[in-house]
PQR file of N, CA, C, O and H, with PARSE charges and radii, in Angstrom:
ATOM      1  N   UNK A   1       3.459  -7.243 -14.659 -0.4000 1.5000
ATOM      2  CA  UNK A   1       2.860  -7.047 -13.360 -0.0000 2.0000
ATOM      3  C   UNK A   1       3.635  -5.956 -12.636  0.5500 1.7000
ATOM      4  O   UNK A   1       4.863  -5.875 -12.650 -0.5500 1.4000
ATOM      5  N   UNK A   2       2.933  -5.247 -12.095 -0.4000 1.5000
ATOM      6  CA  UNK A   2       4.228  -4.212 -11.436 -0.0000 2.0000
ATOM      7  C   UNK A   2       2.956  -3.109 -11.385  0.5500 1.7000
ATOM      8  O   UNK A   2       2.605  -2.566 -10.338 -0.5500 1.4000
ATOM      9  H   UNK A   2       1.935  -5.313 -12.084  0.4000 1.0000
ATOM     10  N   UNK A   3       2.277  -2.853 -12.796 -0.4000 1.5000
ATOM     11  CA  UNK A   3       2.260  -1.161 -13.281 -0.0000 2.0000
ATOM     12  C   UNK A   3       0.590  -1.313 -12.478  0.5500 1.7000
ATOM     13  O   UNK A   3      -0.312  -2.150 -12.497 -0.5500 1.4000
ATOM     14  H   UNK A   3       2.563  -3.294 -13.647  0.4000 1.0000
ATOM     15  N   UNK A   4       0.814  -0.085 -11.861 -0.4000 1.5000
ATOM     16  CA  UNK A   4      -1.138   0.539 -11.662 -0.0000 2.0000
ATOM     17  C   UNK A   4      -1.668   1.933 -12.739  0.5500 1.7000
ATOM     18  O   UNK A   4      -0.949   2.932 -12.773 -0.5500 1.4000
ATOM     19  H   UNK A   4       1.548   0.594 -11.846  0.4000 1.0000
ATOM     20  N   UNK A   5      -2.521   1.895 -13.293 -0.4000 1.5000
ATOM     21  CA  UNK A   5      -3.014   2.751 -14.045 -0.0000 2.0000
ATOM     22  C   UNK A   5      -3.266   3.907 -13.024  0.5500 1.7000
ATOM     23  O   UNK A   5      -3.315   3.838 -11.796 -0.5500 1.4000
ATOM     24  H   UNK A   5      -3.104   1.084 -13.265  0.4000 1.0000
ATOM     25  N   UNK A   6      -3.399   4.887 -13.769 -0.4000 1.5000
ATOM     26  CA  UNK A   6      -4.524   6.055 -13.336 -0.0000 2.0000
ATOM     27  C   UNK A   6      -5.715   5.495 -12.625  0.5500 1.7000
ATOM     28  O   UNK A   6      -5.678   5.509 -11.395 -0.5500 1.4000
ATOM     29  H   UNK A   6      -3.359   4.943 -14.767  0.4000 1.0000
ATOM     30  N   UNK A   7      -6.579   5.092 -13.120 -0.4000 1.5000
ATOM     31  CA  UNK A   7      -7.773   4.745 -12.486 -0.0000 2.0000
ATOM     32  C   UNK A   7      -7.612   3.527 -11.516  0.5500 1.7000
ATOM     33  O   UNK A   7      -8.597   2.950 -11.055 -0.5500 1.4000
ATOM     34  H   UNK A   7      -6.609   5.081 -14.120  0.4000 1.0000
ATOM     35  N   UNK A   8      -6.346   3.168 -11.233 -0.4000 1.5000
ATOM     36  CA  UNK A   8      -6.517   2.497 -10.003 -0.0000 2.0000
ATOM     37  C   UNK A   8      -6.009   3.330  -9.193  0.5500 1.7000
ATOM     38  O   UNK A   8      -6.149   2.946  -8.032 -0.5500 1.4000
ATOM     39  H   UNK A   8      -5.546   3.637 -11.608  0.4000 1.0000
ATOM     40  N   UNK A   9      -5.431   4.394  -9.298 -0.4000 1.5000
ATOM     41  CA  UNK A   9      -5.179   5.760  -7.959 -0.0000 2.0000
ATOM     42  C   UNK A   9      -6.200   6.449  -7.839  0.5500 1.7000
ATOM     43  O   UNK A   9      -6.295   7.116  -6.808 -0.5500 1.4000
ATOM     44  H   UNK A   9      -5.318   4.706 -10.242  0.4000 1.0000
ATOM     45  N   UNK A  10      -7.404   6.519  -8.955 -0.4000 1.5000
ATOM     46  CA  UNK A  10      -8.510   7.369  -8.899 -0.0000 2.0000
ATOM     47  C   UNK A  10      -9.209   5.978  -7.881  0.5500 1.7000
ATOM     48  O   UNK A  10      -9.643   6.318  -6.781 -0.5500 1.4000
ATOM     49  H   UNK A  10      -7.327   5.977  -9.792  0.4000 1.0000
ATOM     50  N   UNK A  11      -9.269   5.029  -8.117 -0.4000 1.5000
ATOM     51  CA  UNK A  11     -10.626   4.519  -7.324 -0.0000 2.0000
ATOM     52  C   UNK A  11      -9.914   3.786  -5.468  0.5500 1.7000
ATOM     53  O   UNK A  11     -10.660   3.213  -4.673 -0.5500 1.4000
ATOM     54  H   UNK A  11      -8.916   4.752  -9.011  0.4000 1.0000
ATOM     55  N   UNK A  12      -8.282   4.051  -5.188 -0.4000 1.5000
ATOM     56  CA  UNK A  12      -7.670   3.934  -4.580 -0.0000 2.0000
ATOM     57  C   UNK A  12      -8.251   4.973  -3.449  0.5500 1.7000
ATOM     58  O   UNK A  12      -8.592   4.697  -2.298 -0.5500 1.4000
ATOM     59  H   UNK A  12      -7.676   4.516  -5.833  0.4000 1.0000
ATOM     60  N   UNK A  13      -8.271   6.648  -4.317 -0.4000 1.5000
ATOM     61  CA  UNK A  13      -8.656   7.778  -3.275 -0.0000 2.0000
ATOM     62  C   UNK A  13     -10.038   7.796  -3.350  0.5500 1.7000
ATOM     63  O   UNK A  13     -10.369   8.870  -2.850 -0.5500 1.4000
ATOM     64  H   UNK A  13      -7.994   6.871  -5.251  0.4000 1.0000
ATOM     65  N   UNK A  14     -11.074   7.160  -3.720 -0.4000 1.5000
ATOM     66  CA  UNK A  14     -12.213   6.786  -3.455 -0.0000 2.0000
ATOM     67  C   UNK A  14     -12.737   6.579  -2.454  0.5500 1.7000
ATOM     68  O   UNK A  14     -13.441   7.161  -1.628 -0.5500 1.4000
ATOM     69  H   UNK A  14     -10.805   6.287  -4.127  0.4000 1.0000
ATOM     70  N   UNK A  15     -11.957   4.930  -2.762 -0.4000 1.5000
ATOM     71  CA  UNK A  15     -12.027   4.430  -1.357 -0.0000 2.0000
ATOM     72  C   UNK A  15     -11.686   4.930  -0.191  0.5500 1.7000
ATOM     73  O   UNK A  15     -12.551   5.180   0.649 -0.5500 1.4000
ATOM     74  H   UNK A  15     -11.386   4.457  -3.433  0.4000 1.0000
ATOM     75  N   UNK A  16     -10.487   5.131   0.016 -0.4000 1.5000
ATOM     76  CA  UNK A  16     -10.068   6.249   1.019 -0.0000 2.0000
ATOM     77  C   UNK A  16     -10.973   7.473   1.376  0.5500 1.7000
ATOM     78  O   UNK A  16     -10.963   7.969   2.503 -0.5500 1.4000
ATOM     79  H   UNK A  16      -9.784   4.928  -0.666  0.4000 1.0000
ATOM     80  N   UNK A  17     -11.730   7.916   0.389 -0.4000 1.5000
ATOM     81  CA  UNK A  17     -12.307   8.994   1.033 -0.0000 2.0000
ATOM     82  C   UNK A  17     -13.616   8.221   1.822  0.5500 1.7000
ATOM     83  O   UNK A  17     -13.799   8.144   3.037 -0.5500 1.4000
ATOM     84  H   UNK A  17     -11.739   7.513  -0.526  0.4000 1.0000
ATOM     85  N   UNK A  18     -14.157   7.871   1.114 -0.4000 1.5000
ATOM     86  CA  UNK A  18     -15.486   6.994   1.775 -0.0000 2.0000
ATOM     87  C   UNK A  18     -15.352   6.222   2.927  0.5500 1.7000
ATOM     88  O   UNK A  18     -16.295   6.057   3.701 -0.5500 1.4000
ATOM     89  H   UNK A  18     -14.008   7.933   0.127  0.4000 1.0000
ATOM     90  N   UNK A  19     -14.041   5.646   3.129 -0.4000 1.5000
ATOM     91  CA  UNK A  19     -13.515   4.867   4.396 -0.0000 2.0000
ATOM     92  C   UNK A  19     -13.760   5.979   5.956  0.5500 1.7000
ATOM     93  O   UNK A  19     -14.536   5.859   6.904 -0.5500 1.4000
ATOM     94  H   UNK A  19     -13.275   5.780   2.500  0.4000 1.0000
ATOM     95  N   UNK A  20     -12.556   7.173   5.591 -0.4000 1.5000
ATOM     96  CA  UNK A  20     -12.545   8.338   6.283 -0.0000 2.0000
ATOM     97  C   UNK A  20     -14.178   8.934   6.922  0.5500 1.7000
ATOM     98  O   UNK A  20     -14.798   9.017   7.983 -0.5500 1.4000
ATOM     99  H   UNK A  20     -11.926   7.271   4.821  0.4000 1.0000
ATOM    100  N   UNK A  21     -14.357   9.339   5.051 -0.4000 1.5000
ATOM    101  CA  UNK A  21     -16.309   9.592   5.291 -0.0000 2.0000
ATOM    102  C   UNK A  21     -16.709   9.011   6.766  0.5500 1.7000
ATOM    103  O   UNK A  21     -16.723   9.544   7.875 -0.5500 1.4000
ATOM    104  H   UNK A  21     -13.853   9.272   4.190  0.4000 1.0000
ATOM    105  N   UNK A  22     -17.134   7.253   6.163 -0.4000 1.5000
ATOM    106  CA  UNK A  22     -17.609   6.257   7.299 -0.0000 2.0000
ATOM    107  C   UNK A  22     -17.100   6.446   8.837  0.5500 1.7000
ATOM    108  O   UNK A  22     -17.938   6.293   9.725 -0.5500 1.4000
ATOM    109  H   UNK A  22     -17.122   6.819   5.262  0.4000 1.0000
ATOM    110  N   UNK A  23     -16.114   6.685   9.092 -0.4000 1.5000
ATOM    111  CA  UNK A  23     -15.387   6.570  10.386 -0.0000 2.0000
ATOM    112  C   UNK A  23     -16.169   8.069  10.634  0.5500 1.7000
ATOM    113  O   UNK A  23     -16.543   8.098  11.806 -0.5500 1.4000
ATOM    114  H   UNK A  23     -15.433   6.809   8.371  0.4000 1.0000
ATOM    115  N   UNK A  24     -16.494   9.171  10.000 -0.4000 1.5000
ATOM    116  CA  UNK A  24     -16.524  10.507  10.714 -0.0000 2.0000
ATOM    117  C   UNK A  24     -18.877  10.387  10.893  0.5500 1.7000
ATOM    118  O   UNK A  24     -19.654  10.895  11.702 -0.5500 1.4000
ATOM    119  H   UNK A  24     -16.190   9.147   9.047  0.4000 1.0000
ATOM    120  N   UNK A  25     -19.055   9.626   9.876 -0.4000 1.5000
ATOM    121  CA  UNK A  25     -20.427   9.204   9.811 -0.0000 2.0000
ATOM    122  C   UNK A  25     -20.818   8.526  10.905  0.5500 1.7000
ATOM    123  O   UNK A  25     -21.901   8.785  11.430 -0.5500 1.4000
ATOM    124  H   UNK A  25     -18.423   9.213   9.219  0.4000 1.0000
ATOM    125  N   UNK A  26     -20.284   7.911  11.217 -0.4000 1.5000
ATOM    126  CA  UNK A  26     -20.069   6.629  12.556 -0.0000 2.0000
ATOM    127  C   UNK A  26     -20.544   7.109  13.739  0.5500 1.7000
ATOM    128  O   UNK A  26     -21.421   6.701  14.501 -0.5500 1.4000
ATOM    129  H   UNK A  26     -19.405   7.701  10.790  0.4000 1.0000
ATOM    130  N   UNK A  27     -19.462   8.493  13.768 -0.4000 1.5000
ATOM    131  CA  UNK A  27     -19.316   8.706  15.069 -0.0000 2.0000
ATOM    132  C   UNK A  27     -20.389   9.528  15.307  0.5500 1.7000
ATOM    133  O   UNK A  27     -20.845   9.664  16.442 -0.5500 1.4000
ATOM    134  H   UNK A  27     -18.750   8.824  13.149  0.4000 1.0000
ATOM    135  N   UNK A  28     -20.906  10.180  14.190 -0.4000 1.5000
ATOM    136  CA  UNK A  28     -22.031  10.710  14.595 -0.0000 2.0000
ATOM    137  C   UNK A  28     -23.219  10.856  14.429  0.5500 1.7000
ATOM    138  O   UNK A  28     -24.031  11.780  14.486 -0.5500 1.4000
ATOM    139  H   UNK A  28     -20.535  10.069  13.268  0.4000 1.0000
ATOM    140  N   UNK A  29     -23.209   9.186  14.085 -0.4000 1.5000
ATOM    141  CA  UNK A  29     -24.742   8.700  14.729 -0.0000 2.0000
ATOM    142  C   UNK A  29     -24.469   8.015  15.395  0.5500 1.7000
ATOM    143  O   UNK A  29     -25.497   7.389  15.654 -0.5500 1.4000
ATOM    144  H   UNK A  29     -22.550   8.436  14.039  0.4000 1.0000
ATOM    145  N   UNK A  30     -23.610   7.599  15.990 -0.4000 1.5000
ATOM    146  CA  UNK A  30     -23.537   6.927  17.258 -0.0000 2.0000
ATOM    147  C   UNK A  30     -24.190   8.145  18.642  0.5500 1.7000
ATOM    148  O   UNK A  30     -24.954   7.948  19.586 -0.5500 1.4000
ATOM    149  H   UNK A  30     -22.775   8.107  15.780  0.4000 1.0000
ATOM    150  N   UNK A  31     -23.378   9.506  18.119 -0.4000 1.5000
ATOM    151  CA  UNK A  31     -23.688  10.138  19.548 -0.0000 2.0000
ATOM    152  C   UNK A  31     -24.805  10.548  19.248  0.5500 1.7000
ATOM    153  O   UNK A  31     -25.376  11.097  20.191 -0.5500 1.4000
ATOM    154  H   UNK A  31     -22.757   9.665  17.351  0.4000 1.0000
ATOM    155  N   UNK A  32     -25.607  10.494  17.907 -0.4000 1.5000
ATOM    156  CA  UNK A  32     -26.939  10.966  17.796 -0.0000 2.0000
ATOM    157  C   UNK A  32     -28.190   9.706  18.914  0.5500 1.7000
ATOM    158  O   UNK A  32     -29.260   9.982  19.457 -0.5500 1.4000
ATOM    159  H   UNK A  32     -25.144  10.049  17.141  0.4000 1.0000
ATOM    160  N   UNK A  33     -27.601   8.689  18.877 -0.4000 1.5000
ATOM    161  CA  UNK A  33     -27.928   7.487  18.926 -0.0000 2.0000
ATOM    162  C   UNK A  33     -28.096   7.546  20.780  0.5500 1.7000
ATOM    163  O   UNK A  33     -28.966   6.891  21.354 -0.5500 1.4000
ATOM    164  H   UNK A  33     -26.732   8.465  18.436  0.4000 1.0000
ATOM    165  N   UNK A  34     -27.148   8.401  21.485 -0.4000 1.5000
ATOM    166  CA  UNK A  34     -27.075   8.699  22.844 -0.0000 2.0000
ATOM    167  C   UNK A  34     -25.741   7.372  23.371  0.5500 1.7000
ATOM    168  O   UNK A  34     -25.706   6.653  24.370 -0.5500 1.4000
ATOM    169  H   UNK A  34     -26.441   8.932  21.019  0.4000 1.0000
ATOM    170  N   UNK A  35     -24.607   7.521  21.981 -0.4000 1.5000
ATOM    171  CA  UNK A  35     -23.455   6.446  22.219 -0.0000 2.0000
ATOM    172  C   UNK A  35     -22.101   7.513  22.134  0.5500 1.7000
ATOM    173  O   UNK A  35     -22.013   8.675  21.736 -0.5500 1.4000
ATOM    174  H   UNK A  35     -24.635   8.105  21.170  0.4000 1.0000
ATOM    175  N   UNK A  36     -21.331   6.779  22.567 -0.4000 1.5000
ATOM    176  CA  UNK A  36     -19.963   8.054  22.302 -0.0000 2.0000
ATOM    177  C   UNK A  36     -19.111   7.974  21.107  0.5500 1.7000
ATOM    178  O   UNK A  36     -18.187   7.198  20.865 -0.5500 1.4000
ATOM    179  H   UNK A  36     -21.403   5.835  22.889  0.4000 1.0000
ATOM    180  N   UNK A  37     -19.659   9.034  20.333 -0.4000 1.5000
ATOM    181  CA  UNK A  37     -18.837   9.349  19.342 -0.0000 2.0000
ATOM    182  C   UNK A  37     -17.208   8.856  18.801  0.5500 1.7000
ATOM    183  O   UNK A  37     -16.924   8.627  17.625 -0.5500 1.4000
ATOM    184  H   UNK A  37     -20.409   9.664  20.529  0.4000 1.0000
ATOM    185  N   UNK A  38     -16.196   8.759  20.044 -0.4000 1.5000
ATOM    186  CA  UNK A  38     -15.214   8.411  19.944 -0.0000 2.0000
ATOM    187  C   UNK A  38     -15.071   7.316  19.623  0.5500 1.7000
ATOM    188  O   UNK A  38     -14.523   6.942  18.586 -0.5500 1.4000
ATOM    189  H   UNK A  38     -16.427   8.945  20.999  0.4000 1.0000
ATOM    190  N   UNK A  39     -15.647   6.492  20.654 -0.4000 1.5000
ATOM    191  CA  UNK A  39     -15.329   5.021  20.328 -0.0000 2.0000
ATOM    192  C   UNK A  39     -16.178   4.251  19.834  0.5500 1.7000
ATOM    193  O   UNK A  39     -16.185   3.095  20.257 -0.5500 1.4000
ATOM    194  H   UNK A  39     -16.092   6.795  21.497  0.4000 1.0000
ATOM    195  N   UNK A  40     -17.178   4.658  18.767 -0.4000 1.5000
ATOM    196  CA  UNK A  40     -17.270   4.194  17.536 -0.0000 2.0000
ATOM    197  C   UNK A  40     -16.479   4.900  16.272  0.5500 1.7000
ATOM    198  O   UNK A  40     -16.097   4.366  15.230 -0.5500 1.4000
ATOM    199  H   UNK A  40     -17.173   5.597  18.424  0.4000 1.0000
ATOM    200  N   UNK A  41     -16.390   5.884  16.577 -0.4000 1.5000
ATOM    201  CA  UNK A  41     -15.182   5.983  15.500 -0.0000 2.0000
ATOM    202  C   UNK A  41     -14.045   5.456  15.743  0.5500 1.7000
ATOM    203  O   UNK A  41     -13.269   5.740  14.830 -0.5500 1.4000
ATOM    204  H   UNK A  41     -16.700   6.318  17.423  0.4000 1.0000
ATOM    205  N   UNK A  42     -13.589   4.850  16.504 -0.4000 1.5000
ATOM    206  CA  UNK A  42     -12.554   3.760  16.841 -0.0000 2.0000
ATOM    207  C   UNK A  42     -12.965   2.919  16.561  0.5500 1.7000
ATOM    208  O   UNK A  42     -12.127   2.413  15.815 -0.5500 1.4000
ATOM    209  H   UNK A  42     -14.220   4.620  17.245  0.4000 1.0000
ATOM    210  N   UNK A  43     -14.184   1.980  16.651 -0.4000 1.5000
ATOM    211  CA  UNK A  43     -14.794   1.193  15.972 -0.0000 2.0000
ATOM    212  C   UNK A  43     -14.600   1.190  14.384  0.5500 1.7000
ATOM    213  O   UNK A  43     -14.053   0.324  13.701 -0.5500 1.4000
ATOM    214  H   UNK A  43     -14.865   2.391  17.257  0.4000 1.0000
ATOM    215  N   UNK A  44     -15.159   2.317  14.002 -0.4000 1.5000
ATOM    216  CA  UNK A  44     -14.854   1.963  12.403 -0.0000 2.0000
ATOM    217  C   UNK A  44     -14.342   2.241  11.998  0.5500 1.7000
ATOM    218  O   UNK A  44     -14.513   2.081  10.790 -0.5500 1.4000
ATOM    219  H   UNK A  44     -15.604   3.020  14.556  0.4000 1.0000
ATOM    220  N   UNK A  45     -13.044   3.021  12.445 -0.4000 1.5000
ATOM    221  CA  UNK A  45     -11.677   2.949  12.368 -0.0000 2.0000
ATOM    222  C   UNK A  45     -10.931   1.547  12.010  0.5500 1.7000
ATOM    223  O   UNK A  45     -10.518   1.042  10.966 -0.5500 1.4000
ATOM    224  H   UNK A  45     -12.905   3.151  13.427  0.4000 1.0000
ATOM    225  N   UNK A  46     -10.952   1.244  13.086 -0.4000 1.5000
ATOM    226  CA  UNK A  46     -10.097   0.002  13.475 -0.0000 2.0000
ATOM    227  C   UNK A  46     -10.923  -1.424  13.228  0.5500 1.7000
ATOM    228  O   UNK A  46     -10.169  -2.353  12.935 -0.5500 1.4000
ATOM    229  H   UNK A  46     -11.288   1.654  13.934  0.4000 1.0000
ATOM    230  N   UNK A  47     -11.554  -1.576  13.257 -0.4000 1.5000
ATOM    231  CA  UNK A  47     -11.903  -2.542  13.501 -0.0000 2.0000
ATOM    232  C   UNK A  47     -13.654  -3.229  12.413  0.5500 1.7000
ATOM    233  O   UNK A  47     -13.872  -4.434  12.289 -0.5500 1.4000
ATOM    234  H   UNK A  47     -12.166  -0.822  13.495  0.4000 1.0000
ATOM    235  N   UNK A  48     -14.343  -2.430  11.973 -0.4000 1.5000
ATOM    236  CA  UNK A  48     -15.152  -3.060  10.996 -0.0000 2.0000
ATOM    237  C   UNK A  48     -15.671  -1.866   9.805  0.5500 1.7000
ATOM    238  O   UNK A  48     -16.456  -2.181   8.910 -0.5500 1.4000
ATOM    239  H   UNK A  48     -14.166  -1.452  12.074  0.4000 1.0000
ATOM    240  N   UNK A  49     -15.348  -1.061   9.885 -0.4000 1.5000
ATOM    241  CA  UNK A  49     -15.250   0.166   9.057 -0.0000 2.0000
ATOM    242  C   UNK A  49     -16.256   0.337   8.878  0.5500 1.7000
ATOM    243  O   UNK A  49     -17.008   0.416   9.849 -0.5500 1.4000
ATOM    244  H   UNK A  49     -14.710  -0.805  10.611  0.4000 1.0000
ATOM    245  N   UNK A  50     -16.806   0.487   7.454 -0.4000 1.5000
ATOM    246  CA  UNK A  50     -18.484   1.015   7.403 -0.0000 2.0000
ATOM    247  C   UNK A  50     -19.494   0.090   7.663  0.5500 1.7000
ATOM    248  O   UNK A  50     -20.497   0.293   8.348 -0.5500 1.4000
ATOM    249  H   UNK A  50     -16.195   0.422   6.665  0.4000 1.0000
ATOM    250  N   UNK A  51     -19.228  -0.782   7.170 -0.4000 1.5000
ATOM    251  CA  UNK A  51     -19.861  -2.012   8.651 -0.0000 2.0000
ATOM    252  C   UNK A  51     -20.462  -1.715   9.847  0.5500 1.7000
ATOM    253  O   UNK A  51     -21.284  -2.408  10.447 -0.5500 1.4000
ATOM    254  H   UNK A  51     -18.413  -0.947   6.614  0.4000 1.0000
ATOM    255  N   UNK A  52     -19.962  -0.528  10.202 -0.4000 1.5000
ATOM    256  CA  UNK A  52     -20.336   0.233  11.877 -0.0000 2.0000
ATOM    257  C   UNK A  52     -21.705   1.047  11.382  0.5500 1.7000
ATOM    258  O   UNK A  52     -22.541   1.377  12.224 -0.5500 1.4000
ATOM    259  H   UNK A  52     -19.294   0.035   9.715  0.4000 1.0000
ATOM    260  N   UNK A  53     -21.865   1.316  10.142 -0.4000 1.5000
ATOM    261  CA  UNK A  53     -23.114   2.016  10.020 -0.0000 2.0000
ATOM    262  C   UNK A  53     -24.700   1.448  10.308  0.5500 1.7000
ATOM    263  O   UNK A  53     -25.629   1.729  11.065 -0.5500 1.4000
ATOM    264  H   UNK A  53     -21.186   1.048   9.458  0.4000 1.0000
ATOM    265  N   UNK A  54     -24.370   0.329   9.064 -0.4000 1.5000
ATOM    266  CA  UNK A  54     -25.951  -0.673   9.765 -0.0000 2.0000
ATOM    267  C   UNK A  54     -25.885  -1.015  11.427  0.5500 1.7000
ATOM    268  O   UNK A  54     -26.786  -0.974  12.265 -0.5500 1.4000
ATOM    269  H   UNK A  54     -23.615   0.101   8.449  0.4000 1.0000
ATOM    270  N   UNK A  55     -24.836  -1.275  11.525 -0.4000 1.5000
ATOM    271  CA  UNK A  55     -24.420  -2.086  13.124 -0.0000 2.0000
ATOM    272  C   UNK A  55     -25.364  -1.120  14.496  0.5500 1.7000
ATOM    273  O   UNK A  55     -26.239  -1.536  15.255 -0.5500 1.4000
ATOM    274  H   UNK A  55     -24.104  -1.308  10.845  0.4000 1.0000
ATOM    275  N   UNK A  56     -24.747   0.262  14.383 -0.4000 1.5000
ATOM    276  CA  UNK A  56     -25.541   1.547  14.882 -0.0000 2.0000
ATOM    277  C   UNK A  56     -26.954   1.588  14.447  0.5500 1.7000
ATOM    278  O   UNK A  56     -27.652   1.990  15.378 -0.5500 1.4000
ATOM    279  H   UNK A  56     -24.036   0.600  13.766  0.4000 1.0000
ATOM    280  N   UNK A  57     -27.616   1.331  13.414 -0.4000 1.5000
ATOM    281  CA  UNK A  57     -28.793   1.182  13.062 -0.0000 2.0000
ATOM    282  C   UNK A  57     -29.867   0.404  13.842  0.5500 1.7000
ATOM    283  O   UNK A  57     -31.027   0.607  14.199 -0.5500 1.4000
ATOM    284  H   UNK A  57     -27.049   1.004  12.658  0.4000 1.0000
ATOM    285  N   UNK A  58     -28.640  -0.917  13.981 -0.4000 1.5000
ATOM    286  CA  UNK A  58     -29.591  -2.268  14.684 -0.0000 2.0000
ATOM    287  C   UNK A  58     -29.696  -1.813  15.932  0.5500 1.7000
ATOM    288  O   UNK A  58     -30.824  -1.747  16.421 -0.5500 1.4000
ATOM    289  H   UNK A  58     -27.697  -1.082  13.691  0.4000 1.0000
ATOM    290  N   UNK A  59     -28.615  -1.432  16.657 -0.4000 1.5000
ATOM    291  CA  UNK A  59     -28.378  -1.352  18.151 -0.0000 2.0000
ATOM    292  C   UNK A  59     -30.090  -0.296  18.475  0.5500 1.7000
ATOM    293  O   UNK A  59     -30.710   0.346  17.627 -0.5500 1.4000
ATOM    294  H   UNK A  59     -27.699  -1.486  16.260  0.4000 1.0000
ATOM    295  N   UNK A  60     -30.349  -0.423  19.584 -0.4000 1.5000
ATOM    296  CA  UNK A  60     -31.262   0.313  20.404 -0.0000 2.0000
ATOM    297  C   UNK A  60     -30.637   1.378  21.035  0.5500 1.7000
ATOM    298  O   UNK A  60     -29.718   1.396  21.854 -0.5500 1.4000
ATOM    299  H   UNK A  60     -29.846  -0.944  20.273  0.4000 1.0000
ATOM    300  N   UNK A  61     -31.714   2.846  20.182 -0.4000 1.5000
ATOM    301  CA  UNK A  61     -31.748   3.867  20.720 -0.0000 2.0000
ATOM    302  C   UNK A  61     -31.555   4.440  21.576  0.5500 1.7000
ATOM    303  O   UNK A  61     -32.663   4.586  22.092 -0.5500 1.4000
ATOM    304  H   UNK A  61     -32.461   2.832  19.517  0.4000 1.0000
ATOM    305  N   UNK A  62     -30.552   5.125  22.400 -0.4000 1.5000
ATOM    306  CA  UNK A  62     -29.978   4.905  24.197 -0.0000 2.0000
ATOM    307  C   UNK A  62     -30.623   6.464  24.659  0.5500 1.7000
ATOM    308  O   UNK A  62     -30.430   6.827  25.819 -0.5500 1.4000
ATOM    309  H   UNK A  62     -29.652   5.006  21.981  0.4000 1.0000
ATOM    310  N   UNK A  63     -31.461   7.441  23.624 -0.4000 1.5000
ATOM    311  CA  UNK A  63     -32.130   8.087  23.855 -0.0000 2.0000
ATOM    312  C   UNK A  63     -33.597   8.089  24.362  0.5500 1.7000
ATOM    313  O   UNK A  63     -34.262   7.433  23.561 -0.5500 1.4000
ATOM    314  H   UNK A  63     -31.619   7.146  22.681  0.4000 1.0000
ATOM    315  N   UNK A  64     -34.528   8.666  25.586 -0.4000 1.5000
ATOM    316  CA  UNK A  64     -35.771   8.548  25.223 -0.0000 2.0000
ATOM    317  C   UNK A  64     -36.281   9.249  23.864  0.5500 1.7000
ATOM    318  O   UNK A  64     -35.744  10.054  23.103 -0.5500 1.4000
ATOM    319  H   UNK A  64     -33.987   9.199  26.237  0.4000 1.0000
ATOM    320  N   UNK A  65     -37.827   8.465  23.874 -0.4000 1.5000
ATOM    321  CA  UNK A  65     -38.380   9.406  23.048 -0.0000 2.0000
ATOM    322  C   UNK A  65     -38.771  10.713  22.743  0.5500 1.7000
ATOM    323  O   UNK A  65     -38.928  11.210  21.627 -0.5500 1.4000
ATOM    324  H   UNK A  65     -38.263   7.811  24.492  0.4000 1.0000
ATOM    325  N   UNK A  66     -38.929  11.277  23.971 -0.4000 1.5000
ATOM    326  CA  UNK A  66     -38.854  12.583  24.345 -0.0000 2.0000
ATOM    327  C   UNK A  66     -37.852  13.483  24.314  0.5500 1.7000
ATOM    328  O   UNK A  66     -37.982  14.572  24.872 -0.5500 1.4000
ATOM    329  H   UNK A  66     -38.802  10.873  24.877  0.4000 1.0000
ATOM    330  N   UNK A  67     -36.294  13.001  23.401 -0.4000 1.5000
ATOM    331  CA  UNK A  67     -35.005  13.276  23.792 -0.0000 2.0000
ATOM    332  C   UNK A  67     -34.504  14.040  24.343  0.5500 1.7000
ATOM    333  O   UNK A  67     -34.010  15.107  23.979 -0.5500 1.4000
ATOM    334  H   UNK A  67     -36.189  12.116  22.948  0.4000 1.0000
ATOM    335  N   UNK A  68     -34.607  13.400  25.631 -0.4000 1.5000
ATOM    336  CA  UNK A  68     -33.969  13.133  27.116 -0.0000 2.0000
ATOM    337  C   UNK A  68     -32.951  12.682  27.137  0.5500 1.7000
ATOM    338  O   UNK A  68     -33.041  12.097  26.058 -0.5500 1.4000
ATOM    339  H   UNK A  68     -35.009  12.533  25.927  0.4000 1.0000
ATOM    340  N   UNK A  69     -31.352  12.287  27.707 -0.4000 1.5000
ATOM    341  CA  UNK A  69     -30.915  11.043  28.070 -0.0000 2.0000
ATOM    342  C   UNK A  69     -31.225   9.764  29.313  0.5500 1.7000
ATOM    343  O   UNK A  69     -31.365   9.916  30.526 -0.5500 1.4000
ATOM    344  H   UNK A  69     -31.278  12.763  28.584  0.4000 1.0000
ATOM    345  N   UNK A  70     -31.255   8.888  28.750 -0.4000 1.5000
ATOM    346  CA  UNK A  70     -31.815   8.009  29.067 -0.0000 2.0000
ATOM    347  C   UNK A  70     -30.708   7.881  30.569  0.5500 1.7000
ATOM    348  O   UNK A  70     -30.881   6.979  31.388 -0.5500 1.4000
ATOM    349  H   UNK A  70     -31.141   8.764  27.764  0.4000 1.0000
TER
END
């Protein structure tokens, strides 16, 4: 017990990248969404990570349809 292979540093920076990805994805559909960018990427930062993607999905559109801000 001790040793990590190669392919657990390959799927280590995977993850990591896709984590990062999510947090920079987040933020911007959140502000697409008419939410602030920042603090959903603090959100899926910190606190539920890509999880924040469907989450933004469910939430209601803070744009009109006409995109306006609401």
């Amino acid at each position: 017990m001790g040793t990590v292979t190669f392919d657990g540093y390959i799927l280590s920076a995977l993850v990591t990248v896709a984590l990062v990805a999510s947090i920079y994805l987040a933020g911007r559909l959140a502000e697409r969404r008419g939410r602030s960018f920042r603090t959903w990427a603090w959100i899926a930062a910190m606190l539920i990570g890509p999880l924040a993607l469907p989450l933004l999905l469910l939430l209601p559109n803070l744009h009109r349809p006409n995109g306006n801000h609401a």
